[in-house]
PQR file of N, CA, C, O and H, with PARSE charges and radii, in Angstrom:
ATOM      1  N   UNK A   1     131.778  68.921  62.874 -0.4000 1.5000
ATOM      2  CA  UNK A   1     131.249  69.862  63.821 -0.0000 2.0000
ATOM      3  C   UNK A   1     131.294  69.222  65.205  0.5500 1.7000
ATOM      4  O   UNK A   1     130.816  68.092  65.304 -0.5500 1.4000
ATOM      5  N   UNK A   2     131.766  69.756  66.189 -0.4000 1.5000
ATOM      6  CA  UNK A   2     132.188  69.558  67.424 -0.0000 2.0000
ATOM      7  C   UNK A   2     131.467  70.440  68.207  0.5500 1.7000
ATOM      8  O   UNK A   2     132.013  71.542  68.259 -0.5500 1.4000
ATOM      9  H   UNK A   2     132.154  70.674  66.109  0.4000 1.0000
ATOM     10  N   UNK A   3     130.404  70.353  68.854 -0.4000 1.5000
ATOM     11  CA  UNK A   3     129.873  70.809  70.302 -0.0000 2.0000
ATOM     12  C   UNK A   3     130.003  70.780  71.850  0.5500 1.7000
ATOM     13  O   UNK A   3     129.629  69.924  72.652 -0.5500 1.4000
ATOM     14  H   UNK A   3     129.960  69.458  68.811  0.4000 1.0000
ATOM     15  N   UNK A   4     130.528  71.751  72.002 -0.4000 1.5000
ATOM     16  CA  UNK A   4     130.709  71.878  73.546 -0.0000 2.0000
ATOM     17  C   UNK A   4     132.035  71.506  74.065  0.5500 1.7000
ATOM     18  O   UNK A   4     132.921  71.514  73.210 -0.5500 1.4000
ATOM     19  H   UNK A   4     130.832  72.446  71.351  0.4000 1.0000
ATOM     20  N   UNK A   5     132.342  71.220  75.114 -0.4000 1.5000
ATOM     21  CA  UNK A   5     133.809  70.757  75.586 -0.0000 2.0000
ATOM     22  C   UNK A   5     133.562  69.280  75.810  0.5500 1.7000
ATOM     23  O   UNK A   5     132.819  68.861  76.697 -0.5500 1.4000
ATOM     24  H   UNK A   5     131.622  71.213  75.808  0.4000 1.0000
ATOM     25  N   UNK A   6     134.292  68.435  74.871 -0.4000 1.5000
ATOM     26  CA  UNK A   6     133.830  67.125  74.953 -0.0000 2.0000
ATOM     27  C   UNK A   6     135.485  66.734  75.042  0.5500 1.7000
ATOM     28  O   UNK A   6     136.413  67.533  74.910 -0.5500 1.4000
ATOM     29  H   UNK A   6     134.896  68.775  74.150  0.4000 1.0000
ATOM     30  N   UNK A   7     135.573  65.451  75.272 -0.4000 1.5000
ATOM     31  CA  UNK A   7     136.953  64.169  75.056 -0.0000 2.0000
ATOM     32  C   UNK A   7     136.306  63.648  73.971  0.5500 1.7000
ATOM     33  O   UNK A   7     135.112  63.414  73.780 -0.5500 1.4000
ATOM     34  H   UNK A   7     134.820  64.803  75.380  0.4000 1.0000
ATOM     35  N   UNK A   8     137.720  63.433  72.975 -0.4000 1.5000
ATOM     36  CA  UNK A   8     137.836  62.390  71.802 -0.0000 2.0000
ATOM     37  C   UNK A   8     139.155  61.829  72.012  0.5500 1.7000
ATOM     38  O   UNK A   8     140.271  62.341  71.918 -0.5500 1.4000
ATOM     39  H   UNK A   8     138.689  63.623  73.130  0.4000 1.0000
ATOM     40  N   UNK A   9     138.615  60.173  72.446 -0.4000 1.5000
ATOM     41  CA  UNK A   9     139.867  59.238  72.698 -0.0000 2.0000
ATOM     42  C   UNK A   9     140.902  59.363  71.396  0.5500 1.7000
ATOM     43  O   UNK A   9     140.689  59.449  70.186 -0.5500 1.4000
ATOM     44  H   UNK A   9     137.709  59.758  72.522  0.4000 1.0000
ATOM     45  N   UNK A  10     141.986  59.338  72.107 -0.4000 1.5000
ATOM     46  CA  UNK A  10     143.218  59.059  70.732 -0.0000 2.0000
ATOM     47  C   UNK A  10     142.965  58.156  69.636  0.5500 1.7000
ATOM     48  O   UNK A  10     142.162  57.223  69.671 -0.5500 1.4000
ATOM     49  H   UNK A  10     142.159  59.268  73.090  0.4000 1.0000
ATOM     50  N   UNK A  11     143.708  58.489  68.642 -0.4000 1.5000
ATOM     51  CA  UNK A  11     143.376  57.945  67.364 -0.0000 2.0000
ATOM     52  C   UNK A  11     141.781  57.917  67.057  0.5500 1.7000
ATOM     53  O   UNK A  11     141.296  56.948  66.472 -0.5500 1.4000
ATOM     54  H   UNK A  11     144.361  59.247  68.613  0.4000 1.0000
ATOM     55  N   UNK A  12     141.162  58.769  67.380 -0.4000 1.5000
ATOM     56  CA  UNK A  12     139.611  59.050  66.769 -0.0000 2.0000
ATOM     57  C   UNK A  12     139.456  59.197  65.715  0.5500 1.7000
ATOM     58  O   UNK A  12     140.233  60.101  65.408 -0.5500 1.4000
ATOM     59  H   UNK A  12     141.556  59.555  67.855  0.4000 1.0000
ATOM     60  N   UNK A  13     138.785  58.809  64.640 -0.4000 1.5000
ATOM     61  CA  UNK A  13     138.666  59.588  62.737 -0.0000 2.0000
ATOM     62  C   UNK A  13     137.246  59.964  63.058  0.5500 1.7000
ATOM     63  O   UNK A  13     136.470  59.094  63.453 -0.5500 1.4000
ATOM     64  H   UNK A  13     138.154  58.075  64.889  0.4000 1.0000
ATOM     65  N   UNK A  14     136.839  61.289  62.902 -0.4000 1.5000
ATOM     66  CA  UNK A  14     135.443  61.628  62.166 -0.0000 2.0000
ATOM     67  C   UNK A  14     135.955  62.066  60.722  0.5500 1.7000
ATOM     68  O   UNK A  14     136.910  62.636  60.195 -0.5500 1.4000
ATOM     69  H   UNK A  14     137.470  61.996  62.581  0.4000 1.0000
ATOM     70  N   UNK A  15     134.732  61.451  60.397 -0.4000 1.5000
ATOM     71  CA  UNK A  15     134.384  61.972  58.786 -0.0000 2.0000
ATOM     72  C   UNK A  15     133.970  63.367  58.867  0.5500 1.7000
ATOM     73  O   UNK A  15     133.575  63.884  59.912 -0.5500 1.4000
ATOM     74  H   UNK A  15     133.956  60.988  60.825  0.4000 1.0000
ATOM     75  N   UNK A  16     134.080  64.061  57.572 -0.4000 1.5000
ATOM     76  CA  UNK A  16     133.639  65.314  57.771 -0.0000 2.0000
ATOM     77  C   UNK A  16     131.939  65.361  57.463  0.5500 1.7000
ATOM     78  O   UNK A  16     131.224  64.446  57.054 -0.5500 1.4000
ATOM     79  H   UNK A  16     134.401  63.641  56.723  0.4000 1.0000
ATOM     80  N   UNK A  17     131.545  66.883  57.843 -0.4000 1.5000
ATOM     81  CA  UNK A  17     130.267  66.890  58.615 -0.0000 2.0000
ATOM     82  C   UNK A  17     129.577  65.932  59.257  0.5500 1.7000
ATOM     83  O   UNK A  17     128.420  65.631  58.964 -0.5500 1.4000
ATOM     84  H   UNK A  17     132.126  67.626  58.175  0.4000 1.0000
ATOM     85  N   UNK A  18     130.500  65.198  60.514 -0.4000 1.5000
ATOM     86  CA  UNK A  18     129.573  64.656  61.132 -0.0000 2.0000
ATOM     87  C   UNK A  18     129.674  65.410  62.150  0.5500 1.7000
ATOM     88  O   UNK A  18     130.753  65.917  62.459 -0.5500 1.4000
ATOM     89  H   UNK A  18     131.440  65.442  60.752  0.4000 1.0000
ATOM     90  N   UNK A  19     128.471  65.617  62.889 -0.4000 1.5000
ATOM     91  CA  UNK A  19     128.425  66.111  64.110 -0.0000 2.0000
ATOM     92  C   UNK A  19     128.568  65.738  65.444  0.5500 1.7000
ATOM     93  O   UNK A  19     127.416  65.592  65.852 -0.5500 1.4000
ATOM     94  H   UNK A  19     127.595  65.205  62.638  0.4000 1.0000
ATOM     95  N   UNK A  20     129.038  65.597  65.987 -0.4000 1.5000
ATOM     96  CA  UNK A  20     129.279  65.255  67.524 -0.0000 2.0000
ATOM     97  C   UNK A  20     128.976  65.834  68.247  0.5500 1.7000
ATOM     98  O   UNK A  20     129.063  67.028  67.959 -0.5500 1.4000
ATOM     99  H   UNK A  20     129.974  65.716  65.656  0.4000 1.0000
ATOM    100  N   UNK A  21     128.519  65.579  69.405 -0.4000 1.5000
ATOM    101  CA  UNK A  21     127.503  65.875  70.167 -0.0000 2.0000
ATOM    102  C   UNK A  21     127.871  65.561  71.763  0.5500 1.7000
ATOM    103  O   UNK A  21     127.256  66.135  72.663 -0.5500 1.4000
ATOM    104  H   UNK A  21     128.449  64.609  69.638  0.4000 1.0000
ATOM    105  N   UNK A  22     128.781  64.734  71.994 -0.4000 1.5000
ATOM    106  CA  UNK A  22     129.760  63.898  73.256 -0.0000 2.0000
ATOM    107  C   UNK A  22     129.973  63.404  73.169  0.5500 1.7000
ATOM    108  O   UNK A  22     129.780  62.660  72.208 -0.5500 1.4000
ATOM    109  H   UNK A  22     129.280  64.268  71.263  0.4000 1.0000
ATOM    110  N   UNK A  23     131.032  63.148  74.652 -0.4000 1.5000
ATOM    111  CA  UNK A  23     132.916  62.734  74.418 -0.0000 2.0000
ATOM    112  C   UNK A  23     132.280  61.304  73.554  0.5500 1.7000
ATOM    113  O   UNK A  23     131.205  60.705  73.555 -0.5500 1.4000
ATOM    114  H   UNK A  23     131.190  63.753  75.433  0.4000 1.0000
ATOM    115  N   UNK A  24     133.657  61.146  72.810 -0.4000 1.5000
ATOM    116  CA  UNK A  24     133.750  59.847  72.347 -0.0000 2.0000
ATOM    117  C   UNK A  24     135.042  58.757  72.954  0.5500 1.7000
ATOM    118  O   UNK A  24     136.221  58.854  72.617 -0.5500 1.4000
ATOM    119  H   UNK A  24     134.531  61.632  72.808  0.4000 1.0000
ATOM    120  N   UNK A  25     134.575  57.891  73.761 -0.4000 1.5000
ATOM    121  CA  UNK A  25     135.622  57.477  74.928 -0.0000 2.0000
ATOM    122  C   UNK A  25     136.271  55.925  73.934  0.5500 1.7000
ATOM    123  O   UNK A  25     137.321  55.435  74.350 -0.5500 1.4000
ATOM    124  H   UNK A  25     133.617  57.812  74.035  0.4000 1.0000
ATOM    125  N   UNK A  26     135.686  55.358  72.860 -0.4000 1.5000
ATOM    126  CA  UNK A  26     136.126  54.230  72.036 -0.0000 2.0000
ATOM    127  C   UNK A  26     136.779  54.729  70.674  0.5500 1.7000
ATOM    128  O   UNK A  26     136.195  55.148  69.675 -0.5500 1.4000
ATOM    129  H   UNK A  26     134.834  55.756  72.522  0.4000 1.0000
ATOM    130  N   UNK A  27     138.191  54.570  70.903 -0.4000 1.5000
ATOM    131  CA  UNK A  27     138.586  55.059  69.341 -0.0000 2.0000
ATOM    132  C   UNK A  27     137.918  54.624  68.313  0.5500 1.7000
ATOM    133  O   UNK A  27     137.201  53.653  68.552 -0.5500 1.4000
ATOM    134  H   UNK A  27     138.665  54.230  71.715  0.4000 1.0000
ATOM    135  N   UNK A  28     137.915  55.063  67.135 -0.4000 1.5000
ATOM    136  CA  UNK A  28     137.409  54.335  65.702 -0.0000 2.0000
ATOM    137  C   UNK A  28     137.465  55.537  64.881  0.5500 1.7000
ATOM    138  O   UNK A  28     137.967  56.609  65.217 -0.5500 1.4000
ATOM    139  H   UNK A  28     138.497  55.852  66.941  0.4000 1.0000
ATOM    140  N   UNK A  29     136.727  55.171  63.422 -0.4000 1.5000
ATOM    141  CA  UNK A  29     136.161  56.261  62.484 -0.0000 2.0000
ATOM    142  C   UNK A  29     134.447  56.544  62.757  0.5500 1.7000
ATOM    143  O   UNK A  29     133.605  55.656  62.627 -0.5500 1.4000
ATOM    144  H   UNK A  29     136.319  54.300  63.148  0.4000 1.0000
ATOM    145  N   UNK A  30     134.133  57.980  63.162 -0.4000 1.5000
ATOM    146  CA  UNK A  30     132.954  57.902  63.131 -0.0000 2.0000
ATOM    147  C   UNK A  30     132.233  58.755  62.166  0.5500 1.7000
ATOM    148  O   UNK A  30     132.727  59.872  62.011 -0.5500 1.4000
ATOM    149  H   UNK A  30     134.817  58.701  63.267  0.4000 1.0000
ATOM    150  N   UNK A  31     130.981  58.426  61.359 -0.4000 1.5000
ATOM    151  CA  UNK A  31     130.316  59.311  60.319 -0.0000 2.0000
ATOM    152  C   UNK A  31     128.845  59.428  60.320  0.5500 1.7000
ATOM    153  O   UNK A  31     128.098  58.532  60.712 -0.5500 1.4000
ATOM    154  H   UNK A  31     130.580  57.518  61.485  0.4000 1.0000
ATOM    155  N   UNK A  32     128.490  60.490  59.899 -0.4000 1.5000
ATOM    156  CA  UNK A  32     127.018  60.600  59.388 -0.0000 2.0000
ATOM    157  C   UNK A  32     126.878  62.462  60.268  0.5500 1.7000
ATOM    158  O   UNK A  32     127.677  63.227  60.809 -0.5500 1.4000
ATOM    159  H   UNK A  32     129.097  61.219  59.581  0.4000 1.0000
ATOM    160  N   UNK A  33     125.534  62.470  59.989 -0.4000 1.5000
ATOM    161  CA  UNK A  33     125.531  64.273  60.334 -0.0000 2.0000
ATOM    162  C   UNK A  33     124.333  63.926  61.746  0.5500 1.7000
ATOM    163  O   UNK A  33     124.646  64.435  62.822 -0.5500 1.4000
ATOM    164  H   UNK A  33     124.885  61.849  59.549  0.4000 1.0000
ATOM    165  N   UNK A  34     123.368  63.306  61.711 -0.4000 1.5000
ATOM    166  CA  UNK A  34     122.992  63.300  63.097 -0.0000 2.0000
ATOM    167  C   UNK A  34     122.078  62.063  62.963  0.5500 1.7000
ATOM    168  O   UNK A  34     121.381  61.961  61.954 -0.5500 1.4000
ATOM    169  H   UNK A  34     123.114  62.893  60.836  0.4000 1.0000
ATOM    170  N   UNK A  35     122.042  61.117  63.928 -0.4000 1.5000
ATOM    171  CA  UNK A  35     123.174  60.901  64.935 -0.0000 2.0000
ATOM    172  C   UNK A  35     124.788  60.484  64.502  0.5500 1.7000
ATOM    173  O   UNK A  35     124.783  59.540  63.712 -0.5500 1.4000
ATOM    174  H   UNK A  35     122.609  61.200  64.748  0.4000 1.0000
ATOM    175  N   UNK A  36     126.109  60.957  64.830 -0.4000 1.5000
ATOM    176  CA  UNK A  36     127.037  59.858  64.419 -0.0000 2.0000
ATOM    177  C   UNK A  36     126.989  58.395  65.078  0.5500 1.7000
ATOM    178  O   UNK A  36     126.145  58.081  65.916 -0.5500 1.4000
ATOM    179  H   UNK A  36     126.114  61.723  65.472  0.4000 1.0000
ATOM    180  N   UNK A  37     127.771  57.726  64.708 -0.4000 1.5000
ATOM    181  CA  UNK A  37     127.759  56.450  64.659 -0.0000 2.0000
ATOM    182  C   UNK A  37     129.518  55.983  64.077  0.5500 1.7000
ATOM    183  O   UNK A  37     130.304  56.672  63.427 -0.5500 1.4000
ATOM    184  H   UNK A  37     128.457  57.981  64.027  0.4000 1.0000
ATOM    185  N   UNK A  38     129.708  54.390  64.683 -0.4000 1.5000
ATOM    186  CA  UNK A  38     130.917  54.139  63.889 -0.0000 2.0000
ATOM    187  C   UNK A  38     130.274  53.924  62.707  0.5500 1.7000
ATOM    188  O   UNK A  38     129.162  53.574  62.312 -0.5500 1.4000
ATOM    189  H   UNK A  38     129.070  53.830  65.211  0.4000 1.0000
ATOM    190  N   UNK A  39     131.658  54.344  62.139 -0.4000 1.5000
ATOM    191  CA  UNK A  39     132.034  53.909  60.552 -0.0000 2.0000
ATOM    192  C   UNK A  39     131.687  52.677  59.961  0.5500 1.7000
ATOM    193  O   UNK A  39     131.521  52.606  58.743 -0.5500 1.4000
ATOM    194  H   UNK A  39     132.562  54.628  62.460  0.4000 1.0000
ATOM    195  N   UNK A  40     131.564  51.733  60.675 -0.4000 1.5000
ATOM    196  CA  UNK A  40     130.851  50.382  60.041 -0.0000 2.0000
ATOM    197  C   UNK A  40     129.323  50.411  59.843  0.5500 1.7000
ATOM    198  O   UNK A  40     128.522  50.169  58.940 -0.5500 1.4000
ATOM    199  H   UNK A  40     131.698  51.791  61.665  0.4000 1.0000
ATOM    200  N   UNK A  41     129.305  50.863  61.243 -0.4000 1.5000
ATOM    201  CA  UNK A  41     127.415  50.967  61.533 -0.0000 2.0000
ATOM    202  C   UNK A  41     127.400  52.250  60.257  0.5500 1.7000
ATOM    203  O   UNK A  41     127.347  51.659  59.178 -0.5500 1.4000
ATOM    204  H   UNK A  41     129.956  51.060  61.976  0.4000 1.0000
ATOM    205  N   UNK A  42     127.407  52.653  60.198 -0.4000 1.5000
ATOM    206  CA  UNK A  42     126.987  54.131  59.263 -0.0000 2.0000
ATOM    207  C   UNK A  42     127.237  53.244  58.068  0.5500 1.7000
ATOM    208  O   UNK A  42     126.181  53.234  57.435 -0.5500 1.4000
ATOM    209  H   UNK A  42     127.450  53.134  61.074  0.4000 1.0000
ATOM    210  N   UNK A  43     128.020  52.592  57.541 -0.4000 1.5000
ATOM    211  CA  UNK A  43     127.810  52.049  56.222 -0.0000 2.0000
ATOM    212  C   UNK A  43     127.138  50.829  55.832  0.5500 1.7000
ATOM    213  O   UNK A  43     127.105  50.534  54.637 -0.5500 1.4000
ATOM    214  H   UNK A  43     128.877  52.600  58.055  0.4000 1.0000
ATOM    215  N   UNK A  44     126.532  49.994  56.807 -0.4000 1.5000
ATOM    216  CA  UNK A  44     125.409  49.361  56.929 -0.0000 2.0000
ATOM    217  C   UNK A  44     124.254  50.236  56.908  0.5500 1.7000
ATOM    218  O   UNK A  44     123.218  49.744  56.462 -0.5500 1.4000
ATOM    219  H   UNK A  44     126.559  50.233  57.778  0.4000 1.0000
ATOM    220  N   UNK A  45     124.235  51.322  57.267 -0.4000 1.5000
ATOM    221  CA  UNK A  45     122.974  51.567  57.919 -0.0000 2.0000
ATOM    222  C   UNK A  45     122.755  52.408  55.821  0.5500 1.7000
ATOM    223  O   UNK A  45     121.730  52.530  55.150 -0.5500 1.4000
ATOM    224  H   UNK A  45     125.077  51.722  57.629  0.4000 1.0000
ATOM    225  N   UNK A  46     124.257  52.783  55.470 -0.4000 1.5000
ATOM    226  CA  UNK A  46     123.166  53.785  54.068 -0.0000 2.0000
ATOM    227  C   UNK A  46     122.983  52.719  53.219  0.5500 1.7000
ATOM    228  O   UNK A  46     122.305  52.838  52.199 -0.5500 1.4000
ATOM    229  H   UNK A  46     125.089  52.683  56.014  0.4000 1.0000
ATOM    230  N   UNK A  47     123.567  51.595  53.565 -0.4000 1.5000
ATOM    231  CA  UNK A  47     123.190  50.677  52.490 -0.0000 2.0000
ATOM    232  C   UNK A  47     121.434  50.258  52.491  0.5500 1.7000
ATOM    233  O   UNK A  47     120.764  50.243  51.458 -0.5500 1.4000
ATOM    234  H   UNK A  47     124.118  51.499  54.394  0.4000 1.0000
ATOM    235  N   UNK A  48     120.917  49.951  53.795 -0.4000 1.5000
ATOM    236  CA  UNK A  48     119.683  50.022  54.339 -0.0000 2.0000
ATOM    237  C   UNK A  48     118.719  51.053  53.821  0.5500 1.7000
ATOM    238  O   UNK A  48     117.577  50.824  53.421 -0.5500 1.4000
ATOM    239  H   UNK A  48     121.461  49.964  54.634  0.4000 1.0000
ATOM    240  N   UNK A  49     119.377  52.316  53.885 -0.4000 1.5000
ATOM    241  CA  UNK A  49     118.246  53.334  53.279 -0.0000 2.0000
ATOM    242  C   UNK A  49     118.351  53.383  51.861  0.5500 1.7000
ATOM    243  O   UNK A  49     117.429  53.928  51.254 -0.5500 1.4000
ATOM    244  H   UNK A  49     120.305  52.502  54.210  0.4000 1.0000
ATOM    245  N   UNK A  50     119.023  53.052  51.414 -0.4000 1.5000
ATOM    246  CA  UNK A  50     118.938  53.087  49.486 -0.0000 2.0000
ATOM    247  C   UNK A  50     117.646  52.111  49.616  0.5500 1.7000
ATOM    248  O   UNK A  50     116.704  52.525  48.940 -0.5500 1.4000
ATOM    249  H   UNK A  50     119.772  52.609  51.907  0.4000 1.0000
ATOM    250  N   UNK A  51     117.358  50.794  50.397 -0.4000 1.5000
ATOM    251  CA  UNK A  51     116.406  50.167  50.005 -0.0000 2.0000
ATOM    252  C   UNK A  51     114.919  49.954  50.857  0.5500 1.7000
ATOM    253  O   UNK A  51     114.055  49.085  50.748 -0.5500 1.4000
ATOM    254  H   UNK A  51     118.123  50.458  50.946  0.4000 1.0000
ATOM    255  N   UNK A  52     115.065  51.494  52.005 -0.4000 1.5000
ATOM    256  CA  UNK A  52     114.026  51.694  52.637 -0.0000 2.0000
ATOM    257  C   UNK A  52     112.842  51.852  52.112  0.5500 1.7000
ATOM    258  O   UNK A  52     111.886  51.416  52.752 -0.5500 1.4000
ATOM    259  H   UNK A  52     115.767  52.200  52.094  0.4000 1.0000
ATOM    260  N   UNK A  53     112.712  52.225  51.383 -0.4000 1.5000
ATOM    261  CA  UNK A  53     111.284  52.562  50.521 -0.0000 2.0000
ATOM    262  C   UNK A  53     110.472  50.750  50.244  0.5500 1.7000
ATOM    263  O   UNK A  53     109.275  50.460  50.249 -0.5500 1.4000
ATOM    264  H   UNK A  53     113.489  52.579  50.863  0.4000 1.0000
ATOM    265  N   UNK A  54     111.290  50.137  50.100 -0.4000 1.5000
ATOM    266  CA  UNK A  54     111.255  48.752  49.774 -0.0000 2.0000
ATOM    267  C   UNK A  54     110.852  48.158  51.077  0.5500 1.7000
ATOM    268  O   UNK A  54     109.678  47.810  51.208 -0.5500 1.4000
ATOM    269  H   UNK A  54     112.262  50.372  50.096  0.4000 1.0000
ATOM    270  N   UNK A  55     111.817  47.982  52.197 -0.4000 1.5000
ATOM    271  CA  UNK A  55     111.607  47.244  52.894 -0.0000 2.0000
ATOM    272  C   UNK A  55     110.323  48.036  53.879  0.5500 1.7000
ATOM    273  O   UNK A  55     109.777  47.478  54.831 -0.5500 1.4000
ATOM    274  H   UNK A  55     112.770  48.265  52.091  0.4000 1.0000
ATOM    275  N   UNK A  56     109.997  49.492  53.383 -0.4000 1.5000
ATOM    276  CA  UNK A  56     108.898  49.908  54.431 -0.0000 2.0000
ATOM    277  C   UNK A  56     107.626  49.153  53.507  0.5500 1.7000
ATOM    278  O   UNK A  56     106.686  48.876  54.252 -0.5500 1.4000
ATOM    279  H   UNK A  56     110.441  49.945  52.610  0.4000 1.0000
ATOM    280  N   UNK A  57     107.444  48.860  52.437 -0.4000 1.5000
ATOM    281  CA  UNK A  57     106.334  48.526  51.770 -0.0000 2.0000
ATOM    282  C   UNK A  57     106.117  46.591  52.256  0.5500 1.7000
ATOM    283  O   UNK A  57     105.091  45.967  52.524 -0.5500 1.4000
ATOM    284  H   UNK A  57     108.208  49.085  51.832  0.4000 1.0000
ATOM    285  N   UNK A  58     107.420  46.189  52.199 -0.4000 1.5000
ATOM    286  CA  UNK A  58     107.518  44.539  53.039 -0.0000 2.0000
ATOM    287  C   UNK A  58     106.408  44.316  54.028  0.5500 1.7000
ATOM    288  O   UNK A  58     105.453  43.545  54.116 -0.5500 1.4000
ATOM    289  H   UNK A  58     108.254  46.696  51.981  0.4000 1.0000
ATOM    290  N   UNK A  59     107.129  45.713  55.035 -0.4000 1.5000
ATOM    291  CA  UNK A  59     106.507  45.221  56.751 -0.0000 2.0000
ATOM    292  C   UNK A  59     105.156  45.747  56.645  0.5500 1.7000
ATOM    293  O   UNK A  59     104.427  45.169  57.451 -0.5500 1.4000
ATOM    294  H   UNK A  59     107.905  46.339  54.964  0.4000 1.0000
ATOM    295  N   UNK A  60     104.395  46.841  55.786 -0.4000 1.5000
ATOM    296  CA  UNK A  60     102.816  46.637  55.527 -0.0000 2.0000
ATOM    297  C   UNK A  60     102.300  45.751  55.119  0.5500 1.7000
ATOM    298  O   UNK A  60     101.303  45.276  55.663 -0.5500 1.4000
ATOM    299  H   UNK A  60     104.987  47.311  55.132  0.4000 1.0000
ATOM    300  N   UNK A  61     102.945  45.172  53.809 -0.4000 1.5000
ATOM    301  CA  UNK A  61     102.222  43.709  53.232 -0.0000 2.0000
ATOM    302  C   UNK A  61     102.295  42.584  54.523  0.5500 1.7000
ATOM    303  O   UNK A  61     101.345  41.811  54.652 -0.5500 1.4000
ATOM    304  H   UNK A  61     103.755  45.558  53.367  0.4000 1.0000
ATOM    305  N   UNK A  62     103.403  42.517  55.438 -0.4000 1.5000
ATOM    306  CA  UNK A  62     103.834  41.350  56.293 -0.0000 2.0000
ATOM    307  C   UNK A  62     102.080  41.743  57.861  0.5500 1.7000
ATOM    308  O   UNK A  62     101.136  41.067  58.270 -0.5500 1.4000
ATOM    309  H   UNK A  62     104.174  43.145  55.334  0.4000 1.0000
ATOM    310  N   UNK A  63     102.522  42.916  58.093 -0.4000 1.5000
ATOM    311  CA  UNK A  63     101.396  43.272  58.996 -0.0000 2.0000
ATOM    312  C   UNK A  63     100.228  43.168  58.714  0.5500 1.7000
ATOM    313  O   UNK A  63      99.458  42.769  59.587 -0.5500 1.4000
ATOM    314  H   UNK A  63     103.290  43.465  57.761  0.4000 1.0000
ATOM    315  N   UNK A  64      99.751  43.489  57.436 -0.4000 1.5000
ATOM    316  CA  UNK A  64      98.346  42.675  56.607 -0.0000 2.0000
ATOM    317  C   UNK A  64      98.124  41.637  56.998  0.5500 1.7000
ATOM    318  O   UNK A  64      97.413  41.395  57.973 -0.5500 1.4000
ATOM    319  H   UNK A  64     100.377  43.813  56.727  0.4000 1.0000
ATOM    320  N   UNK A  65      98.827  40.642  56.146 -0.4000 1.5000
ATOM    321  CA  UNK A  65      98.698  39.174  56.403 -0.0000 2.0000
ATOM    322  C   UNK A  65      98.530  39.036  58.022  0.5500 1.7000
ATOM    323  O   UNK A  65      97.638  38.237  58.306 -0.5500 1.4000
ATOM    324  H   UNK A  65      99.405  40.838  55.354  0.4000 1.0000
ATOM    325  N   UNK A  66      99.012  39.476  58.863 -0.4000 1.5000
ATOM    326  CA  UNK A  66      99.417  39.183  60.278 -0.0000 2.0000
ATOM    327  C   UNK A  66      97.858  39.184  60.883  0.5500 1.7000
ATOM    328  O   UNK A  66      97.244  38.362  61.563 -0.5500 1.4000
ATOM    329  H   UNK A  66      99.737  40.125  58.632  0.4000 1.0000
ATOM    330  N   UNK A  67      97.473  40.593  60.279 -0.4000 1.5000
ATOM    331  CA  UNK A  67      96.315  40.831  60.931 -0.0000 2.0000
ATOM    332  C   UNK A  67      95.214  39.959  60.270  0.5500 1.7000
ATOM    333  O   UNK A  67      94.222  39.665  60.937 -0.5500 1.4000
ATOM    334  H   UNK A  67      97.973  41.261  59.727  0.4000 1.0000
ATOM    335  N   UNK A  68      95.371  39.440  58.714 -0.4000 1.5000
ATOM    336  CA  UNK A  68      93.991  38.338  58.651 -0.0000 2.0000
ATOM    337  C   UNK A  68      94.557  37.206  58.967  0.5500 1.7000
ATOM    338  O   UNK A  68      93.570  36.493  59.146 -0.5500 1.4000
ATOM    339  H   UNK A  68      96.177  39.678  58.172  0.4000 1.0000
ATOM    340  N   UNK A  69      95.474  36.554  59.158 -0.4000 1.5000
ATOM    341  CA  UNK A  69      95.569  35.073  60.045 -0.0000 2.0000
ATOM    342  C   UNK A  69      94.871  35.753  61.549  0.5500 1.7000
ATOM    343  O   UNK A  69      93.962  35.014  61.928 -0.5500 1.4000
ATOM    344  H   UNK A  69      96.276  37.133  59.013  0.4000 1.0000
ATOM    345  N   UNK A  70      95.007  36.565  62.175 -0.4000 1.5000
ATOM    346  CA  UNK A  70      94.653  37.012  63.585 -0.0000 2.0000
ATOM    347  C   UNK A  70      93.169  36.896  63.239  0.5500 1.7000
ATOM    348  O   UNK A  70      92.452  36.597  64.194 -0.5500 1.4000
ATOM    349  H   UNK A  70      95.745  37.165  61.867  0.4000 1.0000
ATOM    350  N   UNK A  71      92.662  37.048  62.241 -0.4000 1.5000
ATOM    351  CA  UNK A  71      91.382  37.524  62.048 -0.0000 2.0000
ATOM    352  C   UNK A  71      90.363  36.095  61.783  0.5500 1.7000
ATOM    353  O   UNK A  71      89.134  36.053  61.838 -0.5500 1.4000
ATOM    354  H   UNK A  71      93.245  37.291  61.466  0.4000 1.0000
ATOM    355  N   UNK A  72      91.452  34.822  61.443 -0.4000 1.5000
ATOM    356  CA  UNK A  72      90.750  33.984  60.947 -0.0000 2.0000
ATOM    357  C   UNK A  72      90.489  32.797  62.735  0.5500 1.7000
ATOM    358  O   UNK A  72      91.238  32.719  63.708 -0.5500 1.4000
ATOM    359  H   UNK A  72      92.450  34.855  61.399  0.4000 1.0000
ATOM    360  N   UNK A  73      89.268  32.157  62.493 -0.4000 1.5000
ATOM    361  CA  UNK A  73      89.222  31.426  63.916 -0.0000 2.0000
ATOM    362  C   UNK A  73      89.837  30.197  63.627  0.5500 1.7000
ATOM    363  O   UNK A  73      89.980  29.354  64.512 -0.5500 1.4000
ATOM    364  H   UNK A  73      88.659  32.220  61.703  0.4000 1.0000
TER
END
């Protein structure tokens, strides 16, 4: 999906349904539905959310602790 009158530098790849939103002036492959992103970053990033649930439970246990060392004199 393509919005508005934008530039896409030569040799551009979007994946399908990603959305774009403006020009894209750096060739590459870009994917995901909102925001896009290159193709590398986007496949780092779903590898990340398969184990979000995980790493959001980390940074509460990590902020706990944070706050009783803060707490201790």
């Amino acid at each position: 999906m393509i919005f508005g009158h934008i530039e896409i530098a030569d040799g551009t790849r979007i994946s399908t349904n990603t959305l774009i939103t403006k020009s894209l002036a750096k060739p590459g492959t870009y994917t995901s539905a909102l925001p896009f992103s290159e193709h590398e970053t986007w496949q780092r990033n779903a590898v990340h959310l398969r184990h979000l649930d995980k790493l959001v439970e980390r940074i509460k246990q990590l902020e706990r602790k944070v706050a009783e060392l803060e707490r201790k004199p």
